[in-house]
N, C-alpha and C positions, 0 to 999 in steps of 0.2 A: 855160538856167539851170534847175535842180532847185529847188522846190519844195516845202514839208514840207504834209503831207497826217497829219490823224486821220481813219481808216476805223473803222465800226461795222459790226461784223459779227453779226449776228442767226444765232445757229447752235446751236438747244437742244441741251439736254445738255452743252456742251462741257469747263466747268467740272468736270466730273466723270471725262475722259478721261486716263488714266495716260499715265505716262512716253513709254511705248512709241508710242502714239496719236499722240502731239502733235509725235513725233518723225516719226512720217509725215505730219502736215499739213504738216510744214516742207518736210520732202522736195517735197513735191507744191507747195506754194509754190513752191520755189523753182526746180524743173523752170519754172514759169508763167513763173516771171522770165526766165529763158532763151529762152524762146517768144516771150513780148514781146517778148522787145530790149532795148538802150541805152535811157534815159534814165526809167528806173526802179530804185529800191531799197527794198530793205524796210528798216529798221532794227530793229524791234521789234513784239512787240506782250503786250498785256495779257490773261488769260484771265478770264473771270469766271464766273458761274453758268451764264447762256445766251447769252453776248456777249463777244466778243474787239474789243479798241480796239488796232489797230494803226497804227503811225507808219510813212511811206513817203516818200520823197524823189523827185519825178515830175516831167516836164517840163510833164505837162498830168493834170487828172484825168480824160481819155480814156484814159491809158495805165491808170490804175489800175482804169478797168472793163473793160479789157482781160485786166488778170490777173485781175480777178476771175472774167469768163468763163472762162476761160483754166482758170484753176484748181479752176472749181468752191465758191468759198466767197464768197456772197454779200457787194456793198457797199452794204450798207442805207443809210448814211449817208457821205457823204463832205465833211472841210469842211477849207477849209487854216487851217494853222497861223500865223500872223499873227509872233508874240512868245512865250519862254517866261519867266514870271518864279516864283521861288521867295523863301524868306524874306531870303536874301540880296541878291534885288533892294533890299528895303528899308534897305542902310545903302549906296549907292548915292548 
């Protein structure tokens, strides 16, 4: 069974990388994912100034430091995702 995972990834500058750039970290992500294997996905992730939060759906979070070796972009933090709730939780 998969698993939702938020990964913090520690990677100065990244914030500031164009188009082109970010188009090649996916690449490269997603070659990673390949390499892992089954029962890993990425679904997303957030760019910020010096830190990307990305969402992953994993059978274990061994798999997810797998691609992070894998790939080269550090998992500074990694914590599963429990529940999501947003403003519409509240008429619920």
């Amino acid at each position: 069974m998969l698993r939702k995972f938020m990964i913090e990834r520690e990677i100065p500058g990244v914030g500031q990388l164009d188009s082109c750039a970010l188009a090649q970290a996916s690449r490269k992500s997603n070659a990673a994912l390949e390499q892992v294997g089954p029962g890993i996905q990425w679904q997303q992730s957030y760019v910020t100034g010096d830190r990307t939060y990305c969402v992953y759906f994993a059978e274990s979070e061994e798999l997810i430091r797998k691609h992070a070796e894998a790939s080269g972009f550090p998992a500074s933090k990694i914590v599963e995702i429990k529940d999501v709730i947003d403003p519409a939780t509240a008429l619920r």
